[in-house]
C-alpha positions as MATLAB code, in Angstrom:
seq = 'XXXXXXXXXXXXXXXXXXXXXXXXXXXXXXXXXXXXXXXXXXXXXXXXXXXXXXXXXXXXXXXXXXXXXXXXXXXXXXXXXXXXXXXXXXXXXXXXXXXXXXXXXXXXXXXXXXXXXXXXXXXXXXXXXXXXXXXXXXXXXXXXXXXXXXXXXXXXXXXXXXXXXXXXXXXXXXXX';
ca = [
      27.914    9.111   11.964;
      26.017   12.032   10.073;
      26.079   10.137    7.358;
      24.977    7.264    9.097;
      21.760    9.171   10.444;
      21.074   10.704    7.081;
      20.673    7.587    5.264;
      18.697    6.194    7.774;
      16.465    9.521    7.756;
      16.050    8.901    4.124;
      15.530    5.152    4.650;
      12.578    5.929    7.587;
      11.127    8.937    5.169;
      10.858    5.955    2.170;
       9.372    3.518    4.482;
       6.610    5.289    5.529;
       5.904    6.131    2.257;
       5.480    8.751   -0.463;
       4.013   11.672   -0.843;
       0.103   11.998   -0.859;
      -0.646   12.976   -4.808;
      -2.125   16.341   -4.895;
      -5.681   16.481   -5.154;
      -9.019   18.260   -3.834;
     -10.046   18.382   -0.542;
     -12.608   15.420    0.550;
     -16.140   16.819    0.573;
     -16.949   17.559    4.575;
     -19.288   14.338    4.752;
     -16.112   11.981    3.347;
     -13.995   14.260    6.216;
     -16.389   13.758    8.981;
     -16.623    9.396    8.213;
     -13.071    9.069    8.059;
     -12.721   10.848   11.651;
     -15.166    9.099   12.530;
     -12.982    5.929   11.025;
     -10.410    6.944   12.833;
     -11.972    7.691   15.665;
     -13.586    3.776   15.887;
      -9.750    2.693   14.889;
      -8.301    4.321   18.027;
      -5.359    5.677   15.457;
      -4.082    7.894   17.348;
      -3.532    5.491   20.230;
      -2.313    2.525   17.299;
      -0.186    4.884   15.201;
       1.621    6.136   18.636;
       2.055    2.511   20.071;
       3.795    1.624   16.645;
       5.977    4.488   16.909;
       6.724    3.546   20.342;
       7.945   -0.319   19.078;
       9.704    1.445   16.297;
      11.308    3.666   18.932;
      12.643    0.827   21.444;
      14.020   -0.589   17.631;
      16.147    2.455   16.937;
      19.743    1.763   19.054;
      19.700   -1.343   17.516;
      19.007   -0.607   14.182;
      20.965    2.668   14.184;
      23.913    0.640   15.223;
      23.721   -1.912   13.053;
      23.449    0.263    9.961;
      26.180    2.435   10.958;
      28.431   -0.865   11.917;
      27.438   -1.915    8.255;
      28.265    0.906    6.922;
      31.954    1.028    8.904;
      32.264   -2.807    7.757;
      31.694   -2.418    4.240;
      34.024    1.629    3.956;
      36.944    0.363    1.652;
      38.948    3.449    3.228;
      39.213    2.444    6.285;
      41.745    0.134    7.698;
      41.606   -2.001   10.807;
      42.573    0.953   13.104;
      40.182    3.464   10.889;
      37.198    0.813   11.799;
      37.687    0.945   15.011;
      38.202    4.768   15.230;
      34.517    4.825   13.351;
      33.185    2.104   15.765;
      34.087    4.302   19.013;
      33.006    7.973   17.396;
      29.232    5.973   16.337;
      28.933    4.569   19.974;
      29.927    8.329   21.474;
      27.358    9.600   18.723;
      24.778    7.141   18.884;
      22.816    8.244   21.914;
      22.451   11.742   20.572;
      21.105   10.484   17.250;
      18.936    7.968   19.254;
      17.358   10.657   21.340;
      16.733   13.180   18.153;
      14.938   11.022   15.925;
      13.029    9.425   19.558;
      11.712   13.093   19.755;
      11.108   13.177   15.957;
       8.961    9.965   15.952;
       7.213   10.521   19.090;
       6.028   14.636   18.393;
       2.472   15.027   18.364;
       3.083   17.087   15.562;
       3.800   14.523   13.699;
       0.854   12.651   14.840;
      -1.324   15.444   13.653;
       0.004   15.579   10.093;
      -0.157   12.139    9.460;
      -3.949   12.050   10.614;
      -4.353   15.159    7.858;
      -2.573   13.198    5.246;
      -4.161    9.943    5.799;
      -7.821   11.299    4.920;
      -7.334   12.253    1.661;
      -6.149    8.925    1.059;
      -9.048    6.883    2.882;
     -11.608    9.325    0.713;
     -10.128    8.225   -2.175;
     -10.222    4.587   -1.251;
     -13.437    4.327    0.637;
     -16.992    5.734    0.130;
     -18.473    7.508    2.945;
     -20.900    3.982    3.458;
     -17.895    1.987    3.060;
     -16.338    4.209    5.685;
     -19.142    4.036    8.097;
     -19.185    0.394    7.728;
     -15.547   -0.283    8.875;
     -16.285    1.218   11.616;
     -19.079    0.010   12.796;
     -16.553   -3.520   12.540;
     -13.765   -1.695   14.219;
     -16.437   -1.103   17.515;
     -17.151   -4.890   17.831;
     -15.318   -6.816   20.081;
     -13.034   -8.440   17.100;
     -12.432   -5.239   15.734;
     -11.155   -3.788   18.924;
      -9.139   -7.059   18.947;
      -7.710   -6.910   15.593;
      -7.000   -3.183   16.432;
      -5.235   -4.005   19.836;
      -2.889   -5.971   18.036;
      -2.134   -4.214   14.792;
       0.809   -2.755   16.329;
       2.512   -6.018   17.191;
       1.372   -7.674   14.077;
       3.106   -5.179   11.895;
       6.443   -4.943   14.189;
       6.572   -8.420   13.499;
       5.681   -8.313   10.113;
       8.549   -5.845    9.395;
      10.811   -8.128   11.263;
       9.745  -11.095    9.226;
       9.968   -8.826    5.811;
      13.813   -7.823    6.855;
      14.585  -11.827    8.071;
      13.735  -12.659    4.190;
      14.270   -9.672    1.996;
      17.801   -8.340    4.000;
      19.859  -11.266    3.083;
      18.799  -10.874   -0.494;
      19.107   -7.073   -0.888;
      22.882   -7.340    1.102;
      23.571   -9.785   -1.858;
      22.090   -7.844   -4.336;
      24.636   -4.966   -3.158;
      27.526   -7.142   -3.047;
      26.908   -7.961   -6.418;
      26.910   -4.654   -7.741;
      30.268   -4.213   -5.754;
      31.868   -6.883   -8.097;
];
């Protein structure tokens, strides 16, 4: 079941994405539109809510990586399997709860919000900035805001409906 969790630590840390490239600090008028960005984007309030849905995802996904991963161990026999079923059900509430509190710290909140503007001033001007937020504080940004969350739950959802079946069969391939 470690082994289990690690990989889907690793998996989680790849998802989100890589490392911010080092680089100066934005200049405090770029630092003050993109809070201000931020601010108009509620994301805060958006980046918790999709932690939340990723949250309520976790026993399933958990389990289904680690019965996977059981499934597809060429050491194990039929009695070994089940073994490794019943230890990652015993296990899998612990490891449910620990990376529920990892996802859900405010800590981690806080350093993606310090990470992300570096990356918005090197996207956006400080106009540009200041623009998207103006959109964000009319009634069909707050809209497209409100359901961000949902969209990209679903959007993942729809991304591992397609891509899964063909990465499983990539990986059986490379078995062979």
């Amino acid at each position: 079941m470690k082994k289990i969790l690690a990989s889907l630590l690793i998996s989680l840390a790849f998802a989100a994405g890589q490392p911010a490239l080092a680089q100066n600090a934005p200049a405090p008028e770029h630092t003050a539109a993109i809070k201000e960005l931020m601010d108009a984007m509620n994301y805060r309030t958006m980046m918790t809510a999709l932690m939340q849905q990723m949250v309520q995802t976790l026993p399933e996904m958990m389990r289904n990586t680690a019965e996977q991963s059981i499934s597809d161990n060429p050491r194990l026999d039929a009695t070994g399997r089940r073994a490794a079923l019943l230890a990652m059900e015993a296990d899998l509430p612990k490891a449910v709860s620990t990376m529920q509190q990892v996802l859900l710290s405010p800590e981690l909140m806080d350093e993606i919000m310090a990470e992300m503007i570096p990356l918005y001033a090197r996207h956006f001007t400080v106009d540009e900035m200041r623009q998207i937020a103006n959109f964000y504080r009319t009634p069909v940004g707050q809209k497209s805001l409100r359901e961000m969350p949902q969209l990209m739950t679903e959007g993942m959802q729809i991304g591992e409906k397609v891509i899964g079946p063909r990465v499983r069969k990539a990986i059986e391939s490379l078995k062979n």
